[in-house]
Every structure is written in C-alpha cells, then in structure tokens.
C-alpha positions in Angstrom: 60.0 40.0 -49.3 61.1 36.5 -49.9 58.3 33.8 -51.2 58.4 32.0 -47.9 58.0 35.2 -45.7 55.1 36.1 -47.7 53.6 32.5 -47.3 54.4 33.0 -43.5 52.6 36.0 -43.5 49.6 34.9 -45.3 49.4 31.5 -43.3 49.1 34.3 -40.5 46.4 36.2 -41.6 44.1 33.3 -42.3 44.7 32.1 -38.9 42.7 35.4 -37.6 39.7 35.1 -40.0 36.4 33.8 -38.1 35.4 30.4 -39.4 32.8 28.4 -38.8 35.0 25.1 -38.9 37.4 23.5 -36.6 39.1 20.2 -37.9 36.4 18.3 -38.8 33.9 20.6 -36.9 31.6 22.6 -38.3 29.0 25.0 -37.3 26.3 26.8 -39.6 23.0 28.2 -40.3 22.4 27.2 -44.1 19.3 25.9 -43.8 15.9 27.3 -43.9 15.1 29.6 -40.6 19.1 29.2 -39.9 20.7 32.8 -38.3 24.2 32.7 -36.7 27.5 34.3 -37.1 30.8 32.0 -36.2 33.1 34.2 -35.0 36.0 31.6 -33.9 35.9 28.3 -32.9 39.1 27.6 -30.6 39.2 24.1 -29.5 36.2 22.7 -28.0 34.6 26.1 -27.2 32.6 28.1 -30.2 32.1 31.5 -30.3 29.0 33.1 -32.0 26.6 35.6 -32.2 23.4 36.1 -33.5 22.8 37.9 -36.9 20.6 40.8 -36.4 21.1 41.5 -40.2 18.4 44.6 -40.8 17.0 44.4 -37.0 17.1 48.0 -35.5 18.8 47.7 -32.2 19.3 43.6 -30.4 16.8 41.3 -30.7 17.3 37.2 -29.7 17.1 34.9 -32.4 19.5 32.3 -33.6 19.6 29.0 -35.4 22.5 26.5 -36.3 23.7 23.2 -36.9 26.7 21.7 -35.6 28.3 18.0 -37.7 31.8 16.5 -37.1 31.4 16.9 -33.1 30.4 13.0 -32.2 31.6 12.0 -29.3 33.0 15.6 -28.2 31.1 17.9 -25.5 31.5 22.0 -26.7 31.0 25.3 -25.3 29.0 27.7 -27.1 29.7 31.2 -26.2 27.1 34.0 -27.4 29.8 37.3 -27.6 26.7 39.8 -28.6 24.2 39.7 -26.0 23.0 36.6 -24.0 20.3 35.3 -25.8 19.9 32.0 -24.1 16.2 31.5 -22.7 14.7 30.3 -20.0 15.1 26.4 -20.3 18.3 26.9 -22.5 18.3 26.1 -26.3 15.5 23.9 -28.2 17.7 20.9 -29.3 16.9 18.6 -32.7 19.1 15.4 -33.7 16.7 14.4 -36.4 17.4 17.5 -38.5 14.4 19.5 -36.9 11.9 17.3 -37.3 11.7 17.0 -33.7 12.8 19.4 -30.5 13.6 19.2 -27.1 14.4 21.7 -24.2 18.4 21.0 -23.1 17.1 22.6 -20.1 18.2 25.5 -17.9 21.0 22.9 -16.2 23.3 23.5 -19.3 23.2 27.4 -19.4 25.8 29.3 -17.4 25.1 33.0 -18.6 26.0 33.7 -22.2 26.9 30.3 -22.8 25.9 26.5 -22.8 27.4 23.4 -22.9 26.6 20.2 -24.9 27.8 16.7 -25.2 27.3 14.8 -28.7 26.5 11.3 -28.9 29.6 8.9 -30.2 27.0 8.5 -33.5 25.8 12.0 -33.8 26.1 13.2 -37.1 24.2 16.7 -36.8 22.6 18.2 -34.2 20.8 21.7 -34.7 20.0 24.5 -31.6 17.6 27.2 -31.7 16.9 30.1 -29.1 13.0 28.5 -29.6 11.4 25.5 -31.1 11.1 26.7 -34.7 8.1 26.4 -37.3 8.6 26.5 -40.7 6.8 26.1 -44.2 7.5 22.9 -43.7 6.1 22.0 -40.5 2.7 23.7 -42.2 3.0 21.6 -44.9 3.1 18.6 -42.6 0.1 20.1 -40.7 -1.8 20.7 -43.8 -1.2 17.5 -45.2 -2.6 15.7 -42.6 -5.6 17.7 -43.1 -5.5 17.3 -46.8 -9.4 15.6 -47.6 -11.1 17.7 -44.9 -13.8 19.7 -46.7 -13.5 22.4 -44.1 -10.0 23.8 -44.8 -9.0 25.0 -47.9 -5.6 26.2 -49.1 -4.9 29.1 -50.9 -2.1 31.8 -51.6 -2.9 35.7 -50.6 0.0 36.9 -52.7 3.6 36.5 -53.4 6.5 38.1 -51.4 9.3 40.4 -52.6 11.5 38.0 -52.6 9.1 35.3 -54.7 7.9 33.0 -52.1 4.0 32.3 -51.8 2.2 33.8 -48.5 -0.2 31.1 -47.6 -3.5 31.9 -46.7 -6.4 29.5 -44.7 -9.7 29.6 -45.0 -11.5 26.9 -42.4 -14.8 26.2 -40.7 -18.3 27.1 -42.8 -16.8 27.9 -46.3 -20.5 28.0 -48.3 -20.2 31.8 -47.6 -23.4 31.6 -45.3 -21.3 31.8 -42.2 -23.0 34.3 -39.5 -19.7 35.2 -38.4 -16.0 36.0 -39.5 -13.3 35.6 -37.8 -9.4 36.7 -39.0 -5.8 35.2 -37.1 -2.9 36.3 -38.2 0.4 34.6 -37.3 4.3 35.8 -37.9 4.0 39.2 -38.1 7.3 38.9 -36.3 9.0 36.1 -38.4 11.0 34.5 -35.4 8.0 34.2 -32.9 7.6 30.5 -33.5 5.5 29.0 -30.7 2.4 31.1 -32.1 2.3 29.2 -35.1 1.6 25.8 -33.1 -1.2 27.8 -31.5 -2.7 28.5 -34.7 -2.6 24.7 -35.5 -4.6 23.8 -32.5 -7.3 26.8 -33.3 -7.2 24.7 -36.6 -7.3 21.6 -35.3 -10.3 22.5 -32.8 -12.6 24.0 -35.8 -12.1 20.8 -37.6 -12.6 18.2 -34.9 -15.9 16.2 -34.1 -17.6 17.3 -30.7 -19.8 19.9 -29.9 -17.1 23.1 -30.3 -16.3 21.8 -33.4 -19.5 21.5 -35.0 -21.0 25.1 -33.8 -17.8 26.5 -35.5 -18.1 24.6 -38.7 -21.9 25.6 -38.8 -21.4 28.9 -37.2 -18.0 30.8 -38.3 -15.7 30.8 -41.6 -12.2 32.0 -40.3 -9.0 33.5 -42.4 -6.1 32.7 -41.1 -2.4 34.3 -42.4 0.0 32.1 -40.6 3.3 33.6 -41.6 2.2 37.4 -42.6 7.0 37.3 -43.2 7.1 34.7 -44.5 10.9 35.8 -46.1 12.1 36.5 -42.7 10.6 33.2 -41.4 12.2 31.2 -44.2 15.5 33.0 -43.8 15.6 33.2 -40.4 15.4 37.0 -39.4 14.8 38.5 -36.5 11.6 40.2 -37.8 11.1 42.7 -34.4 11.8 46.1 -35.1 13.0 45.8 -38.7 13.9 48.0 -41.3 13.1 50.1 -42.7 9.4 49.1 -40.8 8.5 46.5 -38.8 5.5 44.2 -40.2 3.0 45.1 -37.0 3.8 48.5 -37.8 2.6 48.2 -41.6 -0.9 49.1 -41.1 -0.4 53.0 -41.7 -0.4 54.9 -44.9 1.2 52.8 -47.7 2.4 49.5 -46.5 5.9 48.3 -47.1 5.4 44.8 -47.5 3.0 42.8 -50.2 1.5 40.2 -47.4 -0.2 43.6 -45.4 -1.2 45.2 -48.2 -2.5 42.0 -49.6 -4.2 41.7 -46.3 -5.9 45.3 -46.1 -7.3 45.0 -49.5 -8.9 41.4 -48.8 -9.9 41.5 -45.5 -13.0 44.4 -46.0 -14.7 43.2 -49.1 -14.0 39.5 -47.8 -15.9 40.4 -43.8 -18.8 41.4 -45.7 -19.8 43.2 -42.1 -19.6 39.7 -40.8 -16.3 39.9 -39.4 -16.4 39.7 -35.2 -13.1 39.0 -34.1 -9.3 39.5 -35.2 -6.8 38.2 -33.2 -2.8 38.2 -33.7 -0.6 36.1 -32.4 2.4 37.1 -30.9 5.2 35.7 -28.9 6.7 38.3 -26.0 10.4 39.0 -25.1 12.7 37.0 -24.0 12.8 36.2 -20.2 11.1 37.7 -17.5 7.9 37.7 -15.4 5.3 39.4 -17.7 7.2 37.3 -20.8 6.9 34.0 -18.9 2.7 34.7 -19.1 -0.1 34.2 -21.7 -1.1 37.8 -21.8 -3.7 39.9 -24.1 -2.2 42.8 -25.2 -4.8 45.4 -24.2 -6.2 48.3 -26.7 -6.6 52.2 -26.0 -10.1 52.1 -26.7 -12.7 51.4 -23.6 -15.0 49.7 -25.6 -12.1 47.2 -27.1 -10.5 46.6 -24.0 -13.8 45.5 -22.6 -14.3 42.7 -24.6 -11.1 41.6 -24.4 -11.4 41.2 -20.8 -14.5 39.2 -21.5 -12.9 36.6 -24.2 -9.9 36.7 -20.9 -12.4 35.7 -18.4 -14.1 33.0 -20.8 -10.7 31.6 -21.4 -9.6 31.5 -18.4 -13.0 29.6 -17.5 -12.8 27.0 -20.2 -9.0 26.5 -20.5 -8.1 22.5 -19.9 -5.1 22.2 -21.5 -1.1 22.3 -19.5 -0.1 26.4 -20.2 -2.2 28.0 -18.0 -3.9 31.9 -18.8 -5.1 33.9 -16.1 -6.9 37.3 -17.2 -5.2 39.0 -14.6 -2.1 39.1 -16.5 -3.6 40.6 -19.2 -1.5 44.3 -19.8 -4.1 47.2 -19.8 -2.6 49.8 -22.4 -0.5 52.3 -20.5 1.3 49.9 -18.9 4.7 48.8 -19.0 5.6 48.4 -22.8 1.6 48.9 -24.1 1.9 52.2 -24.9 1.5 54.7 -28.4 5.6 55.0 -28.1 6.1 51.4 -29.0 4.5 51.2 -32.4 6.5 54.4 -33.4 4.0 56.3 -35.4 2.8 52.9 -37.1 -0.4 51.2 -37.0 -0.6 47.2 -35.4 -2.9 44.6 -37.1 -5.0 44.5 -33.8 -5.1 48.3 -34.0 -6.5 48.6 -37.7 -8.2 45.4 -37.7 -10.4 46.7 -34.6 -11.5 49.8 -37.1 -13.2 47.3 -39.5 -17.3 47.9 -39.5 -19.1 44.6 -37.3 -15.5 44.2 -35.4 -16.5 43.5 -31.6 -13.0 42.0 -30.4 -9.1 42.9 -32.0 -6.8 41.7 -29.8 -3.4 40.5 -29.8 -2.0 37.5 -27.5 1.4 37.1 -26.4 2.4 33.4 -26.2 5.7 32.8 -24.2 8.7 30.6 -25.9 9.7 28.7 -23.4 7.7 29.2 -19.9 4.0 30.0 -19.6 2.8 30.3 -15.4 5.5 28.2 -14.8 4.6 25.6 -17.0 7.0 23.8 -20.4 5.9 25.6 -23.8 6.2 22.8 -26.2 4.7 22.3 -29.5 2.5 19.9 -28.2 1.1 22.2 -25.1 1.3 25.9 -27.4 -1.5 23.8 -29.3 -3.5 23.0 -26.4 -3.7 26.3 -25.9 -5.2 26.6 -29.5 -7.7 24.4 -28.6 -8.5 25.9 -25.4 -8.8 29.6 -27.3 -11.2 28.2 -30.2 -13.3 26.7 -27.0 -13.8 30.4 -25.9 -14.2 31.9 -29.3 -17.1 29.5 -29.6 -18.9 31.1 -26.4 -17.8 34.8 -26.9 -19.4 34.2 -30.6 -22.7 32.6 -29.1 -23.1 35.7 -26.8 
C-alpha cells in the first residue's frame, strides 16, 4: 500500500470515531457533577447518551457543557433511553451558578432543541438543577458567624474527598431531642439538597419555629452521604457493586455509611426522635410528579409517619404542595422488600435505633411537584415548611 492510500484510509477511520467536537463546537462533561457521552456530532444536531458508568441497568442522569455554538440553534439527540424530564433540561449560561427550566416546549421525545445567543460562550444542560460542594459551600458561607451551625467532616471517601457533616440547632449537648437528615444517598438526586438548606435555614432563622428548635433540638445532617458520585457526576441508583441506601446491612461498602452507623448511636444518646432521608423519585410520571413519604413495614412506623404527613400537610405555606394522601403505604407499587434487594435503607436501620419515634424517607420530585415548578428556590420552601412540622411532631 502506497503512503497516500494508507493516509486515505486513516483520514477514513478517524472520520467514524465519536467526538465531542464539531468545527469550533464542542460538547463535554469535564467539570464537576458533568456525565455525558458524545457519540457524533453531525452538523447542527448532537448525538449523546448518558454515562451510566457502574449503574446496574438505566438510570437518567446527564450533565454537559456546550462552547463554540453562538449564534447557532442545535439538536440534541439522547440515542440510550429518553431521559429528558418533564419541563425539559435545567439550562445555566453563567457556568451553573444559576438554572432555569427550557421548558417542555423544546422537547420532542428523545431530543430537544436550543438556540445560543450571538454572545454565548458556554452554556451547560442538566437532566435536573444540580447541587454541588460548591453550592454548599456558598450556603455555608453565608451562614459562616451563626453560632448554631457548625461544620465538621464525618470521614474521608475512597477516593480522598471530605464527607461533610452538620451539626445545627442547640449544640451545648442539653438538647431534649435529636434529630438525623441524610441527603445524597443517591448522588444525582439534586433537588433534596435545596430541601435540606431550607430545614437549615428554618432552624436558624428568628421567629417562633426557629427559636423552639434552637432551644429544643440539635440535628446531624449528612448532605452528600456520595459525595464521589455527586462530585463526578454518577448516576448513584442501583450501583455497583451496592447501592448507598442499600449499605445498611452487614459490612458496609462505603466509608460515609459506615462512618455514619458508628456515630450516630453513641452520638443519639437515646435522644434521637426522628431520621429522615431525602430522596428524589423517578423520572416522570404521576406518583414521581408528588411529594410522597415513603412508608415503612412496621405498623407502629407507618403510623407516625402518617402523623408528621397530616402536620405537614396542615402547616405547609410554601409553592410545592404535599398532600398525605400520596404518601405510598409499603406494599405498594415500588415500596416493597424486593426493591432493596436483600440490603438495608437508612430509614430502615435508622428506625431500629433505641428513642427513634419517626424514620422516614421523602421523595422530592425534580421537576414537577402537584403540578407546581421545583426550583431551588421552592424545593427550599419546602424545607421550611418540613422544619415547621418537625417543630409540632417534636412538641407532641
């Protein structure tokens, strides 16, 4: 073979390999919480697929960037699975400081369409609006000089990141009451997070909900229990070789839930009432577009989560409304023993603790809640609104 044929045949070959770059255009996921594979990128429509990396079956997650598109409108065209939600992708052109809905308009199946402003230089899309170490960071440094929130680490991941753990509300260690959220157990389930601000935000605040916290309860908070998978932007549901919720059984896999079963006793002192998770659900549908508590086997448990339901659902005043009714009894519909595959949940262990009244997990939707726009700014509302009925379960 001549030299030219063989340049011929290599200039060939290249052509076929996926790229994520097209003239100038460029789309990527190398930044933190980024997941996307480019498979091809053919004029102005781009082809990609989320990266379900050590994910057990398809799950939805996906974050990238696009640069060199100003000006141009593109078609992005998921190949996998359609993983496009319910108001379309969560859209950022300030690097993701900030997010937006594009809205259900754009979305025709597996694909949407978007047009870049004549300036644009980057422009990032997510399946959700995403939450970060750095968004906590922002959080907590707002919060910096408040004597009733202190920072600390619980422990350090495989992969040498620090797990970050809260302690806020009465922290002389007189506290009457305990109470223990945990966040992330699924790494991609982002709109929890800013639901664990607002419970945050509501302990620390002046008015009367406030104070009986700070003088009543001292509450632990784990707001990214994967914090790798977070940070690298995994999936998280259903990994392997065991998923984080499931981690709770025998020896645990991962340092953050062993970390947290060998603090959490000596720590409740018999003090600890409540431990809630918080979760968000699947990805469309009309008992994943619902605030729901995830109801437990035991009589006794599912009792009093029906009565922190019907508090909350007679205190609630912010926009994402919760009805109890949609709570989903176990037994039904995905709430069985089958779906935790011979693990043990958080909820599940952390109901076994001695003084425990109330283990529950909620399930807070991504994008649409009773009809009503998840945003950052409404998923903490809803904190507020569940600190409001902690307060009055804990005075009863």
């Amino acid at each position: 073979m001549t030299e030219a044929c063989l340049l011929l045949v290599l200039l060939a070959v290249v052509a076929f390999i996926p790229s994520g770059r097209g003239g100038d255009l460029s789309v990527d996921a190398d930044f933190p919480g980024g997941n996307i594979i480019v498979d091809k990128i053919e004029g102005d429509d781009v082809f990609v697929h989320q990266d379900l990396r050590d994910t057990e079956g398809d799950w939805f997650f996906w974050a990238f960037r696009v640069r060199g598109a100003a000006g141009r409108t593109l078609t992005f065209h998921f190949t996998k699975s359609n993983v496009i939600g319910v108001r379309g992708p969560a859209v950022s052109t300030d690097g993701g400081r900030a997010w937006a809905w594009l809205g259900k308009e754009a979305v025709k199946a597996a694909t949407f369409r978007y047009t870049f402003a004549g300036d644009a230089q980057e422009v990032r899309f997510c399946f959700a609006i995403p939450y970060l170490e750095a968004d906590l960071r922002k959080f907590l440094g707002a919060h910096a000089a408040d004597p009733h929130l202190k920072v600390g680490t619980l422990c350090r991941t495989k992969k040498g990141r620090d797990v970050e753990l809260l302690r806020f509300g009465r922290l002389d260690g007189e506290a009457g009451q305990r109470v223990l959220v945990a966040c992330r157990h699924h790494c991609c389930e982002s709109l929890a997070s800013y639901s664990l601000e607002g419970i945050i935000e509501a302990t620390l605040a002046g008015g009367a909900d406030g104070e009986w916290l700070r003088e009543h309860a001292e509450f632990l908070a784990i707001p990214f229990v994967d914090k790798d998978g977070v940070e690298e932007g995994d999936q998280g549901k259903n990994r392997r070789p065991r998923d984080h919720n499931r981690d709770y059984l025998g020896e645990s896999v991962y340092a953050s839930v062993q970390a947290i079963r060998e603090l959490v006793p000596p720590w409740s002192g018999g003090r600890l009432r409540v431990a809630l998770d918080l979760h968000c659900p699947h990805i469309r549908g009309p008992h994943n577009e619902v605030i729901y508590i995830v109801g437990s086997e035991p009589k006794a448990h599912w009792e009093q989560q029906s009565q922190l339901g019907r508090i909350l659902e007679a205190v609630q005043a912010g926009p994402l409304v919760y009805r109890a009714s949609d709570n989903l009894p176990f037994g039904k519909a995905w709430n069985t023993g089958a779906s935790f595959g011979g693990g043990k949940s958080f909820s599940r262990w952390a109901g076994e603790l001695p003084g425990v009244t109330l283990s529950a997990s909620f399930e807070i939707p991504y994008a649409n809640a009773a009809g009503g726009t998840v945003t950052a700014e409404a998923a903490r509302a809803f904190g507020h609104d569940l600190a409001k009925a902690l307060r009055r379960y804990l005075e009863q």
